[in-house]
Structures are given as C-alpha cells and as structure tokens.
N, C-alpha and C positions, 0 to 999 in steps of 0.2 A: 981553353976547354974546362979548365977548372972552375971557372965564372958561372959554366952553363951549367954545369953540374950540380949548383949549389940548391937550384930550385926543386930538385927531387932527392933532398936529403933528409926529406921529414920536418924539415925545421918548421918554425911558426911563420906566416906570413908575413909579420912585422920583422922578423930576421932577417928573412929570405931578401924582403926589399930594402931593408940599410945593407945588408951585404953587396947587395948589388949597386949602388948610389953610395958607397965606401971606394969599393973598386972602380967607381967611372964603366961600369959593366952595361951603360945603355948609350944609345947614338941620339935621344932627346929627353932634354926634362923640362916635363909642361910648367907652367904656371903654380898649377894647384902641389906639387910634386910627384904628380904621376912620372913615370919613367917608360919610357918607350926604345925598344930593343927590333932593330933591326939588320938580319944576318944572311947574306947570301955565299952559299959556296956555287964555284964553278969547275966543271969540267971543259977546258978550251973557251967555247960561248954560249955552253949550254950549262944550265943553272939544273943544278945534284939535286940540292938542298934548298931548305929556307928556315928560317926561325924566326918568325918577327910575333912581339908579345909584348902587352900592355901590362902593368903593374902599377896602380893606382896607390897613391899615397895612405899609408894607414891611418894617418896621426891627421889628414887637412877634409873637410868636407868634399863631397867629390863638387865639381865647377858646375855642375847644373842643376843642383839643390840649392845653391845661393851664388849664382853669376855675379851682381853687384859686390858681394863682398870681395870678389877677387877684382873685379872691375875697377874698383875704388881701389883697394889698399891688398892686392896678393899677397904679399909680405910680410900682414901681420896679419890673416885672416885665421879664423878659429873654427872648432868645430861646432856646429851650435846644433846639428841633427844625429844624437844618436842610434837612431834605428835607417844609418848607411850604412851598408853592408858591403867592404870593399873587395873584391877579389881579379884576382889575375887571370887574365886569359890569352891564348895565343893560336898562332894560324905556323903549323908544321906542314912542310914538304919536306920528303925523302924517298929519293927512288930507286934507290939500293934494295937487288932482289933480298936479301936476306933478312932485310927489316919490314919488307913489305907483307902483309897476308891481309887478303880479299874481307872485308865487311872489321876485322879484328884490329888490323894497325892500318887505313887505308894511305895513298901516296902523297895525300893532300888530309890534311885535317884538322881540325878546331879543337882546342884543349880550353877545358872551362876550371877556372880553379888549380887548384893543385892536385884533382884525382889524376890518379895515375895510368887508368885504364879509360879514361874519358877523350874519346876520340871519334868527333862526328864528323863523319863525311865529308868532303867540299871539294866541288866539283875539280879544280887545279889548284894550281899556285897562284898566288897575290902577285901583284906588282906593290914595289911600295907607295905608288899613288893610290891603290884602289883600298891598302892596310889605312894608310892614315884619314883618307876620304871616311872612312869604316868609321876609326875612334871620332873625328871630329861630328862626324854625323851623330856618332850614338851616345856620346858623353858631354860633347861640348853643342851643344846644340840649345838654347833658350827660346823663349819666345818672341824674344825681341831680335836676336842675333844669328844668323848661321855662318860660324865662322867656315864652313864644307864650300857654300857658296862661290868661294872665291879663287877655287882649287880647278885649272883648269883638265877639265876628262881627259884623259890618255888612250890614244886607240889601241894600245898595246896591251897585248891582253897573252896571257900562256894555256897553250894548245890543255883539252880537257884531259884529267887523270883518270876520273873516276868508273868505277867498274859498273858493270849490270846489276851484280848483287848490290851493288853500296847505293844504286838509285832506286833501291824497291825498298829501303829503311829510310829514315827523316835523313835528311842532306841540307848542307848549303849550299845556292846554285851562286858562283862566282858572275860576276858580268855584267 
C-alpha cells in the first residue's frame, strides 16, 4: 500500500516514477522504460477494485516519436525530441459505497496525469487485455508496425458501472 500511495504525495513526476522502478512497484517494463502497473483486488471471484496505470519513462523518448531508435539499439537510445511531454495515466475501479459518489468519483474511471480530482467516466472496468490492447494501440503504435495486432480479442468483458448522470458528461465507452 505504501507503493501506491506514493503517486499522490505531490512529488515530481520524475520521482514518483524512480520511486516506483526502485521498489519493482509495477508488473511490466517496456522497452523505452515506461512502467506498467497492473492491480486487481477480489472479493471471492468478483473483482472490488482495479488499479492499472501507465507511467512513461521521463528520461527516454516515448517509442512512437522515434520507433527505429528503440528498434535498433533500446539500450542506448536518447532523447532527441524535446517538446515530449510525458505523463502518467490510469484506469480505477472501486466499488466501495463509500468511495463512490454519482458524476464526482465515479466506479470506474480514467485518471490523466497526477491531478487529483481528474476523474472521467468509463463505462466499467478493464480487463487487462483490453488495458494493454489500449497502451499498445495508443503509444506503441508506428506506421510501419502495430505491435496491438498480434494481441488476440478476449470475449470477456465486466458488466457496465456507469450511472445516467456520468453518460450525460464526456465518458469512455469500454468495449
């Protein structure tokens, strides 16, 4: 718990992600050093929670500004575009009444960056085929390559959360 806590302590982005890739605090590390976090709680065999979130490396260009350079040589690539603007984002589920309140913290939601009240809509919870499908599609993706391609669909899908009120504000439609 104290791993996850680390990302809403105000620190700098650049902290927040060595702190987490210090303590081994994620379940993949891409290539480029993005770090991907994926976390499920359960009750019996039904899934509480979720936490899964992307954290893109501060220090390496992100892989779809310059594909070849990681293609060729990952290991010693550099940054050579300035004006990448890296930031973390993540997909929460929690469906604990106490945490839950209609359109404000919904049961399923997208976190952009590290604001702290940034919480958009989305229809359920992720499966982690449909999270990683997500990153590879939106970040690893070239013109030449789509490494998503290769990733077979899952019919599996979690029943929808979201409310009346959260479908009459911008949402993400899972699915």
């Amino acid at each position: 718990k104290p791993i996850l806590s680390v990302a809403l302590k105000g620190l700098s982005y650049s902290n927040v992600y060595y702190e987490l890739m210090q303590s081994k605090a994620y379940n993949i590390k891409m290539l480029d050093g993005a770090l991907i976090q994926i976390m499920y709680r359960f009750l019996g065999n039904e899934v509480v929670a979720h936490r899964l979130a992307f954290f893109p490396s501060p220090d390496l260009e992100e892989f779809q500004n310059a594909p070849d350079i990681y293609e060729l040589d990952e290991i010693y690539a550099e940054v050579v575009n300035k004006g990448v603007v890296v930031f973390p984002f993540r997909f929460d589920f929690d469906a604990r009444d106490e945490v839950v309140k209609d359109v404000d913290h919904p049961m399923s939601h997208l976190t952009l960056g590290q604001y702290s009240n940034c919480r958009i809509p989305v229809t359920s919870p992720l499966t982690p085929n449909e999270f990683v499908g997500f990153i590879l599609r939106n970040f690893y993706h070239t013109a030449h390559r789509k490494y998503h391609d290769g990733m077979r669909r899952s019919k599996l899908k979690f029943a929808d959360t979201i409310t009346d009120n959260e479908k009459q504000i911008i949402h993400l439609i899972v699915g």
